[in-house]
N, C-alpha and C positions, 0 to 999 in steps of 0.2 A: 745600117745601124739606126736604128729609133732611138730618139731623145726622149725619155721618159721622167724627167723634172730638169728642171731650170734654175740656176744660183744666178742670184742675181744681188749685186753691193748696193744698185742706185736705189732699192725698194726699202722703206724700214720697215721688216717686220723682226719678228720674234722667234730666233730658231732655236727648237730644243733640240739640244744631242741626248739621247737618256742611253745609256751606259749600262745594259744589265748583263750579271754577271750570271751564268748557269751551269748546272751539271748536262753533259752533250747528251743525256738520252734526254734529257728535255728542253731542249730549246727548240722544237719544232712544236711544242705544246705552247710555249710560251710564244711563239710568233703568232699561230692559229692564235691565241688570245687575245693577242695586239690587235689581230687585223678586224677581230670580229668587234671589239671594243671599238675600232675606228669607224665600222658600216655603219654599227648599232645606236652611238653613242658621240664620238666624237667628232666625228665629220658634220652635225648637225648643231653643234655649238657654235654660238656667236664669232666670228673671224676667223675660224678653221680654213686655213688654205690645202695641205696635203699632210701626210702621211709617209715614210718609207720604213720598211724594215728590213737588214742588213744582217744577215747571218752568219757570225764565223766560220771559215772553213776545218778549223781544230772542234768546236760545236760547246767552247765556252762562254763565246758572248753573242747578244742578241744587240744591234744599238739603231735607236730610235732617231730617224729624222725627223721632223718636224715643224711646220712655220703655221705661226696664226699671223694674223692681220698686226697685233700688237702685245704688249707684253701684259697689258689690262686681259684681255682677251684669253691670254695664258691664265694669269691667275684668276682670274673668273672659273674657267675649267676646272681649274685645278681646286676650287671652294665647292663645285657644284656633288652633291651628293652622289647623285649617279652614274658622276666619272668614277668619283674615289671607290666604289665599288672593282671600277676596274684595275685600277692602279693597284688597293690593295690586292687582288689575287691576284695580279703578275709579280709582287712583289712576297706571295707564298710561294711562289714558283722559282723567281732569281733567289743567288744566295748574295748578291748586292746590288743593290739601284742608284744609280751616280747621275740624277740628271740636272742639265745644265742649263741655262739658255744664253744665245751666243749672238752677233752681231755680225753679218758677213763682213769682212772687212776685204775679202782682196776674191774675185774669182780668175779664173782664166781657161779661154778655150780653144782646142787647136782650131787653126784656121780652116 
């Protein structure tokens, strides 16, 4: 099995969980959205560490991992014009966007 990201407590960065809520023919539109927003746009912003996207298997929600360097960093992005392009049409696409940012407090992994 390949490990494909990392939790980690002892790092401070800034994780968003973002929450979007969709109708299941289209959440495969709205991940294609995410991810090309992340080649095009966000991966190339200041403190961007990764990206993940998580797609229900009922096909209602879409939810957004996410760590930048720090939470400045976040909200930097999140003022920058040519993110908000993308956020807003994923969020013509969800029918709610719930995102967070959260502080790893505890990971654990089998031995």
């Amino acid at each position: 099995m390949t490990v494909t990201a990392s939790i980690d407590s002892s790092r401070p960065v800034a994780t968003l969980i973002n929450v979007f809520t969709v109708r299941p023919e289209r959440q495969q539109e709205l991940i294609d959205l995410l991810a090309q927003a992340t080649e095009t746009t966000m991966k190339h912003r200041p403190g961007f560490i990764c990206a993940n996207f998580h797609a229900s298997r009922d096909g209602q929600r879409v939810i957004n991992y996410a760590q930048w360097e720090s939470e400045e960093h976040y909200w930097a992005m999140r003022a920058d014009p040519e993110a908000q392009i993308h956020m807003d049409e994923a969020a013509t696409i969800a029918t709610d966007v719930q995102p967070r940012l959260f502080t790893v407090a505890s990971h654990h992994l089998r031995p």
